[in-house]
C-alpha positions as a Python dict, from the first residue, in 0.01 Angstrom:
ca = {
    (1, 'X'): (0, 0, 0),
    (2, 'X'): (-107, 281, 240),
    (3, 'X'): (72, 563, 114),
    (4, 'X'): (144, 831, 387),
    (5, 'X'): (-58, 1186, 382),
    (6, 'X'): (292, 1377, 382),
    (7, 'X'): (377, 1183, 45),
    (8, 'X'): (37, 1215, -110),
    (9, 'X'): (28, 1605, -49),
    (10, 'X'): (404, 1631, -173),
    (11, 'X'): (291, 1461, -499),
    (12, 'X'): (-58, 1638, -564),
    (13, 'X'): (161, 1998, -535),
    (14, 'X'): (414, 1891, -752),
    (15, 'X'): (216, 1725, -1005),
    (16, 'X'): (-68, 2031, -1001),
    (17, 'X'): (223, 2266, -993),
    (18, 'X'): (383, 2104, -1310),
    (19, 'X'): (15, 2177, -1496),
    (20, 'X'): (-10, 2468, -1413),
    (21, 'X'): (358, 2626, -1503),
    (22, 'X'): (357, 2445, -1814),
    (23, 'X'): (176, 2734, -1977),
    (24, 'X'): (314, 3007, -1766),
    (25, 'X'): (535, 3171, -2015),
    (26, 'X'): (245, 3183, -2314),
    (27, 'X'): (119, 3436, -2065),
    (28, 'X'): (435, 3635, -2009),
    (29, 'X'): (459, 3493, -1636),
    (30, 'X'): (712, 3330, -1455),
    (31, 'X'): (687, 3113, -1124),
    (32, 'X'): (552, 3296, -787),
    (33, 'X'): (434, 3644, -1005),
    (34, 'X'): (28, 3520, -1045),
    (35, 'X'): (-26, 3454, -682),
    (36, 'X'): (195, 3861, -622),
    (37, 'X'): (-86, 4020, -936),
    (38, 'X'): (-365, 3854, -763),
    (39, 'X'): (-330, 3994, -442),
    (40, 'X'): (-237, 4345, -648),
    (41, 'X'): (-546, 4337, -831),
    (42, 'X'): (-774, 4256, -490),
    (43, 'X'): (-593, 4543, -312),
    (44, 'X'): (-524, 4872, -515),
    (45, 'X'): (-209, 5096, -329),
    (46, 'X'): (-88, 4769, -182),
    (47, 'X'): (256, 4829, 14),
    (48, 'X'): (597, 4581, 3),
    (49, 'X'): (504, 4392, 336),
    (50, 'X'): (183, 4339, 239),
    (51, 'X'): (242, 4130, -41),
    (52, 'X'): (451, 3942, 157),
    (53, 'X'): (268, 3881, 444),
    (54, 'X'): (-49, 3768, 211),
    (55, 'X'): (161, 3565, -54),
    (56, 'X'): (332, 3395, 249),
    (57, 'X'): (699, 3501, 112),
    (58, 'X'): (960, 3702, 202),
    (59, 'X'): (995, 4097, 108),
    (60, 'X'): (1314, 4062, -56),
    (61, 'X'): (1104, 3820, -266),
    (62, 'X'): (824, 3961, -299),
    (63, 'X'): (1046, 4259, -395),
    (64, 'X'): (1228, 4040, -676),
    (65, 'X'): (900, 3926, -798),
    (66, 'X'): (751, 4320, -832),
    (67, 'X'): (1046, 4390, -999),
    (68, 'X'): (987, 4198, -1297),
    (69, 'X'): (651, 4232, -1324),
    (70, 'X'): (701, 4635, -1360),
    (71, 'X'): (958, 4576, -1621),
    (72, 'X'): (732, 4358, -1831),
    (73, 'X'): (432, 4596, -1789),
    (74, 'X'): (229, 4397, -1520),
    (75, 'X'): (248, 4666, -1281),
    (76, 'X'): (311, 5005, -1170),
    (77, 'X'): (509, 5163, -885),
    (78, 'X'): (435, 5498, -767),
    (79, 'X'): (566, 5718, -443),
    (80, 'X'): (297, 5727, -196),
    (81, 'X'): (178, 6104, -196),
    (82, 'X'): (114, 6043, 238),
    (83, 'X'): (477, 5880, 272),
    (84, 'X'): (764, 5941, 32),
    (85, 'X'): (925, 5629, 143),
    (86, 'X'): (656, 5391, 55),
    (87, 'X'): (552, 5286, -286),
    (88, 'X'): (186, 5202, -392),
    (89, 'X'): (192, 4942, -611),
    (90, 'X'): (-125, 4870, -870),
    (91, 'X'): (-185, 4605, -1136),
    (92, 'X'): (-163, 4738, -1514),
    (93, 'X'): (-416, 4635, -1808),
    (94, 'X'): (-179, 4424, -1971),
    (95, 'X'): (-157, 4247, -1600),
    (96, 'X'): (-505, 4237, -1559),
    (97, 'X'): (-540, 4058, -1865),
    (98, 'X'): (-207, 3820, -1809),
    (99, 'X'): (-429, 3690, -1457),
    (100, 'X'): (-731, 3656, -1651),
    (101, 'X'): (-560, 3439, -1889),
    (102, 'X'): (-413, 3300, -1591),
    (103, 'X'): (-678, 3214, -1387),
    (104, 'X'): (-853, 3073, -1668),
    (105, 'X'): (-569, 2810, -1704),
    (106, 'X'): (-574, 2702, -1359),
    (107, 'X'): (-999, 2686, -1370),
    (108, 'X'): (-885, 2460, -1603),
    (109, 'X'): (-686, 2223, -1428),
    (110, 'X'): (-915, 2239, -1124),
    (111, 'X'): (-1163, 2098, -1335),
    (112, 'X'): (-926, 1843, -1437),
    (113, 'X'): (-809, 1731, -1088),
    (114, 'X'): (-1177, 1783, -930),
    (115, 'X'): (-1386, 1604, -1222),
    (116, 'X'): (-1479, 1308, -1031),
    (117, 'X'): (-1574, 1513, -744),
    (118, 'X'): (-1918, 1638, -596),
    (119, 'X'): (-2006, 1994, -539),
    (120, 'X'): (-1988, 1945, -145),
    (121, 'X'): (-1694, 1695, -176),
    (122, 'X'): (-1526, 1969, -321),
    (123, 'X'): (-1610, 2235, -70),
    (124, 'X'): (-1575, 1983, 212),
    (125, 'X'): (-1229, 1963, 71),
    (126, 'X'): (-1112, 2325, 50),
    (127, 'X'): (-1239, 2334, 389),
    (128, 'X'): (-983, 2061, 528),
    (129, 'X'): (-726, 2175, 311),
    (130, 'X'): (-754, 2543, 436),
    (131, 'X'): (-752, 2341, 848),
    (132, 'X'): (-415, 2172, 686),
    (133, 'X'): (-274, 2554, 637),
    (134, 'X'): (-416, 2719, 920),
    (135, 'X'): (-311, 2440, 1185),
    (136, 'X'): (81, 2452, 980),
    (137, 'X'): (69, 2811, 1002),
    (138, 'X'): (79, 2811, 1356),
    (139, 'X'): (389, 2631, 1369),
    (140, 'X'): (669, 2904, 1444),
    (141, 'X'): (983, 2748, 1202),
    (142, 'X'): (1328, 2823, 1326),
    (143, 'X'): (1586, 2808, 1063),
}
């Protein structure tokens, strides 16, 4: 049977996705905050729309997300001394050390998925996958 690309890439994202959540809570995370502390760790005094932009979500999500994330500890939110209406946002020591834990666990399940894989199979690989996103990303979506 010649399964269709569309239905292989639906069931390698759900399947990965299902590995990798089902430790998320031993490390005081919940779904779409590790990709948000990433980014925050990368870019100290990050703003609201930037977090969006680079996590590819919404700001009233991205919004939702920072929200818990300060009230566990992740993160902190601070008025921006050059504009009172913006906040700087910056990644905590206790979320530093959630990602780390974090990005350990999916290292993990790379290796997992990736095992039977060469070095330049696997790099030839994030290279199509990242064509896949950047030719979809072009595509304006009207809802």
């Amino acid at each position: 049977m010649n399964t269709p690309l569309h239905i292989l890439l639906f069931k390698v994202f759900h399947l990965q996705r299902k590995k990798m959540r089902s430790d998320m809570k031993r490390y005081g995370l919940f779904p779409g905050q590790p990709k948000v502390l990433r980014y925050i760790n990368v870019h100290e005094n990050c703003k609201l729309s930037d977090i969006a932009r680079e996590c590819d979500i919404e700001c009233a999500t991205a919004s939702k997300l920072l929200e818990g994330l300060a009230e566990s500890g992740m993160l902190e939110r601070s008025i921006n001394t050059m504009n009172k209406r913006a906040l700087q946002i910056n990644i905590t020591d206790k979320g530093k050390h959630a990602l780390s834990l974090w990005e350990l666990h999916c290292k993990e399940i790379e290796k997992i998925a990736m095992q039977d894989f060469t070095e330049a199979e696997i790099e030839r690989f994030k290279q199509d996958i990242q064509r896949i996103y950047n030719n979809l990303s072009k595509i304006s979506t009207k809802e």
